[in-house]
N, C-alpha and C positions, 0 to 999 in steps of 0.2 A: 031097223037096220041102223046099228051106230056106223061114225066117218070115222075112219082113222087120220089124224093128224101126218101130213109126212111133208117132209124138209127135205130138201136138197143139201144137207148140210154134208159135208165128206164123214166118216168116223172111221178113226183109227183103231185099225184089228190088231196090232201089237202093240198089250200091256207097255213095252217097257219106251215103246215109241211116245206114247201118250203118256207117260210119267214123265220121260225127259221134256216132251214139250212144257207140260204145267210147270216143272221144275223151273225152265227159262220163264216163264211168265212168273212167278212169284221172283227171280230174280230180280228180274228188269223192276217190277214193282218194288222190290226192296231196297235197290240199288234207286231208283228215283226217289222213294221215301228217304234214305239216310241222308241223299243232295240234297234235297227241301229242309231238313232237320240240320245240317251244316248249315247252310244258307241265310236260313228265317229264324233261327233259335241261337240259344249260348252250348251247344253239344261243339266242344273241343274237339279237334283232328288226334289229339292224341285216343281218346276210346275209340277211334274207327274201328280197328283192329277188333275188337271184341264185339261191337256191333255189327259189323262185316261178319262173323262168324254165325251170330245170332241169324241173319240172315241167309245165310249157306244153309246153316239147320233146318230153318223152317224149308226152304225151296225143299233139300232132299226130303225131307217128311213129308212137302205135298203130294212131289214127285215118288215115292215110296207109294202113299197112300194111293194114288189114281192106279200106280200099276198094276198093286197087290186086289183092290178094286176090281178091275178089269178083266185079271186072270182069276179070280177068283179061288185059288189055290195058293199055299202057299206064301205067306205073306211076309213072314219074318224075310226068305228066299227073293223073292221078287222086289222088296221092298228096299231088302242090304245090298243087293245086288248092283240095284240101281244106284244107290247111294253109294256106293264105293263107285262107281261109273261117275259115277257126277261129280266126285270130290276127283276125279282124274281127270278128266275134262279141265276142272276148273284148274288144277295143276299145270295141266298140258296149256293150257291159254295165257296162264299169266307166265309159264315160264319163256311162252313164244313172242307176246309180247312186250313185257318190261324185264326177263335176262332174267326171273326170279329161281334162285338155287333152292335146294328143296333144302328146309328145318326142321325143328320140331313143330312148328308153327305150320308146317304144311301136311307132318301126321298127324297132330291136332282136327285139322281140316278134315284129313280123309277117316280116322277114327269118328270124329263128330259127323259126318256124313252117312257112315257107313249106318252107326247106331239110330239116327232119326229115321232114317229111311227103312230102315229095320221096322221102328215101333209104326211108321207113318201106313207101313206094310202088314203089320199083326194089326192097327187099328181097322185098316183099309178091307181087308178082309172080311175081318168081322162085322161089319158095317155090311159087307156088301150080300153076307151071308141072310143077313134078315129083311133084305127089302124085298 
């Protein structure tokens, strides 16, 4: 008679709910990492801007990849979705709190968002397809 292992752990039944969350966590992580690399090293405030985006990328692509994951369908769909969600969000925040006008620099964002989250969605899939 084997035991199954069980957790009281909560888990999230929508895909795109649990994308978003991983999303903010590779944020917050990323956003702490470029402070420490400001901080402790010789990384000039002028590259933020690019490194900031590198950043955006990878979170939408975590965030893609857990969704697409999760629903198992669909991945390119779930994955861009999210990432165009996410590149709006992050639009919608920095416009609410530092007065930022939307640029090219802001379709950059939500283009580069859209696309990580996309491929983070076609990897995420297929990943979840052979386990």
């Amino acid at each position: 008679m084997s035991v199954a292992k069980q957790t009281n752990a909560p888990k999230i039944s929508s895909p795109f709910l649990a994308g978003i969350l991983w999303s903010i966590i590779w944020l917050a992580a990323g956003a702490l990492l470029l402070s420490l690399l400001l901080q402790y090293s010789n990384v000039k405030e002028d590259n933020l801007p690019m490194y900031s985006m590198v950043v955006h990328g990878f979170s939408a692509f975590a965030g893609g990849f857990v969704s697409a994951k999760r629903s198992g369908r669909r991945g390119w769909y779930y994955g861009g979705f999210l990432g165009l969600l996410y590149g709006i969000a992050i639009l919608l925040i920095s416009f609410l709190a530092v007065d930022a006008s939307l640029s090219l620099r802001s379709l950059t964002l939500l283009l580069t968002a859209l696309l990580t989250g996309a491929l983070g969605g076609i990897i995420g899939v297929n990943l979840g397809r052979s386990s």
